[in-house]
N, C-alpha and C positions, 0 to 999 in steps of 0.2 A: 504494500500500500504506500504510495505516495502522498506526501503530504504538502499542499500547494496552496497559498494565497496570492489572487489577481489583486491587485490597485487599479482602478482608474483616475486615473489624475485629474485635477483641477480644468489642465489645455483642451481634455477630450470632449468633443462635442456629445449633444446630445443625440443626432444620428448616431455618431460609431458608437457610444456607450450602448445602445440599442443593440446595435453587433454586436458587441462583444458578450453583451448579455445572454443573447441568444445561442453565442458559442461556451458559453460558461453549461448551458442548462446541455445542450450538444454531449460535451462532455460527461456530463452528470447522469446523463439518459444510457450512452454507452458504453462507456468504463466504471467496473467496480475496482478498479486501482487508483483512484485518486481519488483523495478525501479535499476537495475546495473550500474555498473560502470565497467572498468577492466583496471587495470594500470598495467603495464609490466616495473620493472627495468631497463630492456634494452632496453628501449624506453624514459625511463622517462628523460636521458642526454639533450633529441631531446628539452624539456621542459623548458622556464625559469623558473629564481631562482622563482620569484614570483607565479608563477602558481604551482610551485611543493610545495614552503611552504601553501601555498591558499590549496590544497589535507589536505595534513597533519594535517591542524588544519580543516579537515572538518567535524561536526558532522552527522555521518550515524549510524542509527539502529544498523548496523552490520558493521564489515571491517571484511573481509573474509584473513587471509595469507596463503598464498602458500611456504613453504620452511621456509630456516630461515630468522630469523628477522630482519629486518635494523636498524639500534643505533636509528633514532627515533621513533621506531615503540612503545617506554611508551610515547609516547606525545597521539599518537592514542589508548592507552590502557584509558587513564584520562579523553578521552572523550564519548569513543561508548564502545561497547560491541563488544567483538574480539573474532574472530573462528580462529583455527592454522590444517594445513594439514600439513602432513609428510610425508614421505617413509622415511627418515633414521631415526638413533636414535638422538635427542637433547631435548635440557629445549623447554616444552613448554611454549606458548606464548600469550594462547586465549585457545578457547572452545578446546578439544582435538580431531581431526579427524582422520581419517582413509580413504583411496582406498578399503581396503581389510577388511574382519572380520579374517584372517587369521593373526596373532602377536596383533590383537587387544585388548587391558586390560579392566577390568573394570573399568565402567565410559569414556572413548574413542568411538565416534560414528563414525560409517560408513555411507561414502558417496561414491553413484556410479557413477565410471568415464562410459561416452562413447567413443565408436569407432565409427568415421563415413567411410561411406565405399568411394571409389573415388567417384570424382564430374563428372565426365563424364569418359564414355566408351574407354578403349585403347586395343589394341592387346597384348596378352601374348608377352614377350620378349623369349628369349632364358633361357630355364630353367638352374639355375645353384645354387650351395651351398652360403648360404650367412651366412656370420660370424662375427665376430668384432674383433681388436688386443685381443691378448692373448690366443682366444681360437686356438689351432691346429687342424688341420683337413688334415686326410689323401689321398698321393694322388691318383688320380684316372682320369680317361676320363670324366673329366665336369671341369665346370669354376667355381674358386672360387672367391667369391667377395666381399672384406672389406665393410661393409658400417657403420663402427663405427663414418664417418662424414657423411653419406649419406642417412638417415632412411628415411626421409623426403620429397624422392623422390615420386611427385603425383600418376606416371604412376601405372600403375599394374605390378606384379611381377609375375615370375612363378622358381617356386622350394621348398628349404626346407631351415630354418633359423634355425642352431646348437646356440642355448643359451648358454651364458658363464656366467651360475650364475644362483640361482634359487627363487632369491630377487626378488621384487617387480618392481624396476626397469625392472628388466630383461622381467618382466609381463607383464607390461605395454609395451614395445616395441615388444614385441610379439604379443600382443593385436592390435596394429597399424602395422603390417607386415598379421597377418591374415587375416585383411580386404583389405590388397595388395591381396589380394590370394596363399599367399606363406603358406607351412605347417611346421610346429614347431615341434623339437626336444629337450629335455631339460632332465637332471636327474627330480626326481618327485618333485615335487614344489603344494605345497598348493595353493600359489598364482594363479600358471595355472590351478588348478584346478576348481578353483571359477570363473573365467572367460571364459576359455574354456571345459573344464569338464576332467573330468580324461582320458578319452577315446581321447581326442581332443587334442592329442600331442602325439609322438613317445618317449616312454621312453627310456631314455639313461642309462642302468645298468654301464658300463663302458668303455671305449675310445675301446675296441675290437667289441665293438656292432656299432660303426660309419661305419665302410665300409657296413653293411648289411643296416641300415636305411637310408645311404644317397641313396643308390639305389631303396631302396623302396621309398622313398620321391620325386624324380625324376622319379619314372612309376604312372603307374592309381592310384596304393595306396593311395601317395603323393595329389594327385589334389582332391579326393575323401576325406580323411580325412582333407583338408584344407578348402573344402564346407562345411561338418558338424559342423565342429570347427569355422565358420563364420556364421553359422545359433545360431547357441549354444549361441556365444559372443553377437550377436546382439539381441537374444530374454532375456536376463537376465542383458546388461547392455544399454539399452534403454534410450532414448530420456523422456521419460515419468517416466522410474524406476529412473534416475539422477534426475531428477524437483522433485519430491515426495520424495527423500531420502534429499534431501537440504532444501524444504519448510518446512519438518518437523524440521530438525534441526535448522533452525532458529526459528521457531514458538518456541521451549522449550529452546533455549538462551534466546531470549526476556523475555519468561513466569519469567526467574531467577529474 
């Protein structure tokens, strides 16, 4: 039995917190060899003093971080064996991880996130463009809808989500809007690649190609390549492919 505590940091958003959540429970479903933990920054206030330094100095196998590092995260280096995940660039902190094999360096191990799809059945809403501040989109007869605070909404979606960036981030929230049901548009992105496959996104050559893909994205096109691109995401980044890429990487920390 392994004995393992995740951090999520203070930096980690509330999309990827969502991942990783979701890969915490992944694990817990699949393996009877690891005993977790999962402490979340912005829960840890809720915590007395004593209970949070009692964490801190707790010896575990492994302390898993998520984001960056908090000032005492060398007390937890002095005692266990530390793994560090990232999407941006900083000092690492722990073992070195990755979401993606796509900017991964030598010696950086990849781990894979899941998407889980809704917890129960809802009716398509009113299909419309969704987007985030800063990207523009032109206008046209359909509803366009900020959800740069709003990803997180349970229900099912229906339309096409214009990606403003073609970072990992950007992947991951695409990654959790496909399993809304909603179909993805992005310039070419490695990252979407690897999770939804090349085919399983509307390439955006440039802002004069938006009026033709938001139209295709909103007919049969749209709902059709948001099916396959949901079959794609869910057969490669599994329940079972997340447990087995994490077991391993801990089994070869420990091994050190």
């Amino acid at each position: 039995m392994h004995t393992c505590t995740w951090y999520i940091s203070s930096s980690v958003s509330d999309v990827l917190a969502q991942v990783i959540k979701d890969m915490a429970n992944a694990l817990r479903s699949h393996s009877r060899n690891v005993d977790l933990d999962v402490i979340s920054a912005k829960d840890y206030g809720f915590k007395s003093l004593t209970e949070r330094v009692r964490n801190i100095f707790r010896k575990r196998e492994i302390w898993h971080l998520f984001g960056r590092a908090p000032v005492w995260w060398r007390i937890v280096r002095l005692h266990s064996r530390t793994v560090h995940t990232l999407l941006e660039k900083s000092s690492w902190a722990g073992w070195p991880t990755r979401f993606f094999t796509e900017g991964a360096k030598t010696g950086e191990s990849v781990i894979f996130p899941v998407f889980d799809p809704l917890s129960s059945y809802t009716e398509d809403g009113t299909k419309a463009v969704f987007t985030r501040e800063g990207r523009k989109i032109p206008e046209g007869d359909y509803d366009v809808v900020d959800i740069t605070e709003k990803l997180l909404r349970p229900e099912a979606l229906s339309g096409i989500y214009i990606a403003n960036g073609t970072g990992p981030r950007e992947a991951m929230r695409a990654g959790i809007l496909t399993m809304r049901g909603v179909a993805i548009a992005s310039e070419k992105s490695g990252y979407l690649d690897e999770i939804l496959g090349p085919a399983g996104y509307f390439m955006i050559r440039d802002d004069d190609d938006l009026p033709r893909i938001i139209r295709q994205g909103l007919a049969d096109r749209g709902r059709h390549m948001a099916i396959s691109a949901r079959h794609f995401l869910k057969s490669r980044r599994s329940h079972e492919r997340c447990t087995d890429s994490l077991i391993s990487l801990y089994r070869k920390v420990i091994s050190q």
